[in-house]
N, C-alpha and C positions, 0 to 999 in steps of 0.2 A: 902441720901435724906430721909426726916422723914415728919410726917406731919406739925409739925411745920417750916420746914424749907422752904416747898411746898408753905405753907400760904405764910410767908413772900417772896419767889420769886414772887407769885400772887398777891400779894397786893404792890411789887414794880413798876411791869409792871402798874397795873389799878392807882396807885400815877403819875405815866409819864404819863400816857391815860388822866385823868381828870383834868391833870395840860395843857393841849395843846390842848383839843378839843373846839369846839363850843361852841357843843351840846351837849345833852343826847344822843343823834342817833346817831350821829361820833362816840361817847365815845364806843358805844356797839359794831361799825362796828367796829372798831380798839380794839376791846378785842378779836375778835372771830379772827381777822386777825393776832395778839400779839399768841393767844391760835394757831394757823394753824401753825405761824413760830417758833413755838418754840422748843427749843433743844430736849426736852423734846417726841414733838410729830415726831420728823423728821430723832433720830437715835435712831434704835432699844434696843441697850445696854441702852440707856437713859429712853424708855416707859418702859423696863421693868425693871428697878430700879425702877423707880417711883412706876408702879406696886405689886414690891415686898414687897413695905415698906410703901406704905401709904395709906390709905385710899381711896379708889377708886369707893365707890359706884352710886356716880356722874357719873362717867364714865361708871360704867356697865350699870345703867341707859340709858345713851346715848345710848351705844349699842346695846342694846335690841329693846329702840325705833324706829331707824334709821335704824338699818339692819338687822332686825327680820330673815329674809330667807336667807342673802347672806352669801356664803361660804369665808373661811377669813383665811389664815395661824396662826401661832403663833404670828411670828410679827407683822400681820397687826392688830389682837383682842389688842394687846398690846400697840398699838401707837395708837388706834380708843379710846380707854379707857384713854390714857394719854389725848387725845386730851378733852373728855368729862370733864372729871376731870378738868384738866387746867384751859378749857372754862370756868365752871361752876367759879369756884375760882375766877377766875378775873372779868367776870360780877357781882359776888354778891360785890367784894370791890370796881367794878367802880360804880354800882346802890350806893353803900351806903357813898361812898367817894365823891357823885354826891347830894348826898341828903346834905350830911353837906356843902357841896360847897354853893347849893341854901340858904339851912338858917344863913348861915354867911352873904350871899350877902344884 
């Protein structure tokens, strides 16, 4: 896992998201739900590849903002960060794969 490869997993999930939603608002509930089930977030050896290899500032962001105080093992900082990350990734290609949607239409 690289960041390139990251992108392109995020922007296949948010192409299936925008190609079957409504809305804008399904689209984003079903990114963060897409980001929650994803391999990525759900087995440890997985967050922390992702971790190891790619760009993750999203992710510490996330974490920082959301669990300022709480105490966290390795693998949980590690899949709270994949999870950030993910989320982040796939909302920015469903907002913008959502916008060329509307001005095609």
């Amino acid at each position: 896992m690289n960041d390139n490869q990251l992108n392109e997993y995020c922007r296949s999930i948010a192409e299936e998201i925008v190609r079957d939603a409504k809305t804008e608002c399904q689209a984003m509930d079903w990114a963060r739900e897409s980001a929650d089930s994803s391999e990525y977030v759900i087995y440890y050896h997985k967050a922390h590849e992702l971790c190891q290899n790619c760009d993750i500032a999203q992710g510490e962001e996330f974490v920082a903002e959301c669990f300022p105080n709480e105490v966290m093992t390795y693998d949980e900082i590690a899949c709270r960060i994949a999870y950030g990350e993910i989320d982040s990734r796939i909302c920015s290609f469903v907002w913008q794969l959502w916008q060329e949607k509307e001005e095609a239409a």
